[in-house]
C-alpha positions in Angstrom: -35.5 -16.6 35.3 -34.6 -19.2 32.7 -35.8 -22.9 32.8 -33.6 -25.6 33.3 -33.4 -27.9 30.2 -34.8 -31.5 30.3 -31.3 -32.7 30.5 -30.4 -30.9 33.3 -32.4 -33.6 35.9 -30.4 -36.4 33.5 -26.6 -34.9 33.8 -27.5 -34.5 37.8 -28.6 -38.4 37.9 -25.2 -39.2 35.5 -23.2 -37.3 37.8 -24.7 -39.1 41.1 -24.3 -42.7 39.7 -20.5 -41.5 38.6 -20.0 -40.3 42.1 -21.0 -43.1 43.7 -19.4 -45.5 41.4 -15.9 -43.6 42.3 -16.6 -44.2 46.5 -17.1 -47.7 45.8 -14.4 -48.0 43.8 -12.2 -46.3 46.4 -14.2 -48.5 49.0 -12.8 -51.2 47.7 -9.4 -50.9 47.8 -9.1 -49.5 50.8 -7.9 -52.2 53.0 -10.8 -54.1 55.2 -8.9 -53.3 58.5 -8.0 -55.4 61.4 -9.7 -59.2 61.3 -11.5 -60.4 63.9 -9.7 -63.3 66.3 -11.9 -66.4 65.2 -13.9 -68.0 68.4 -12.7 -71.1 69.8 -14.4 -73.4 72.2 -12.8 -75.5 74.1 -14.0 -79.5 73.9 -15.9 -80.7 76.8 -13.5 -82.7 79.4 -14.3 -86.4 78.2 -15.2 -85.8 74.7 -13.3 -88.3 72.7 -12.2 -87.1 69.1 -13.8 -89.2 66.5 -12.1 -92.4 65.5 -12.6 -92.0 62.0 -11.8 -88.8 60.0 -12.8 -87.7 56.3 -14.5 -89.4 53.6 -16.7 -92.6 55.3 -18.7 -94.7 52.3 -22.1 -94.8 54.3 -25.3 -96.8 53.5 -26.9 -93.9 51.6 -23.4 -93.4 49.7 -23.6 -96.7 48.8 -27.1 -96.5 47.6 -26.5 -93.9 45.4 -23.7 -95.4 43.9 -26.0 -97.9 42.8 -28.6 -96.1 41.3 -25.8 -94.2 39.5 -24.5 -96.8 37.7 -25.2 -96.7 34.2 
């Protein structure tokens, strides 16, 4: 019986990492499949929208602002 040489244990290792380098490559271009249908819940009956939609200056904003300035 021969011995296996010290690199034997290294080229296995190499070999391994390659593999799995090549089944996440292929992992990754495989498409992702069928998306899920995002939830939706309904509003409750009498829930107003809000009157006022994106960007509101509020007293912290305002405070900050301040302490900004230069």
């Amino acid at each position: 019986m021969t011995k296996p040489s010290p690199d034997a244990g290294r080229r296995r290792l190499l070999a391994r990492a390659r593999d799995t380098a090549a089944v996440g490559a292929a992992a990754a271009l495989l498409p992702a499949g069928v998306p899920a249908a995002p939830v939706v819940t309904p509003a409750p009956a009498g829930a107003a929208e809000p009157p006022h939609r994106g960007y509101r200056e509020s007293e912290r904003a305002r405070r900050y602002y301040e302490l900004a300035r230069f």
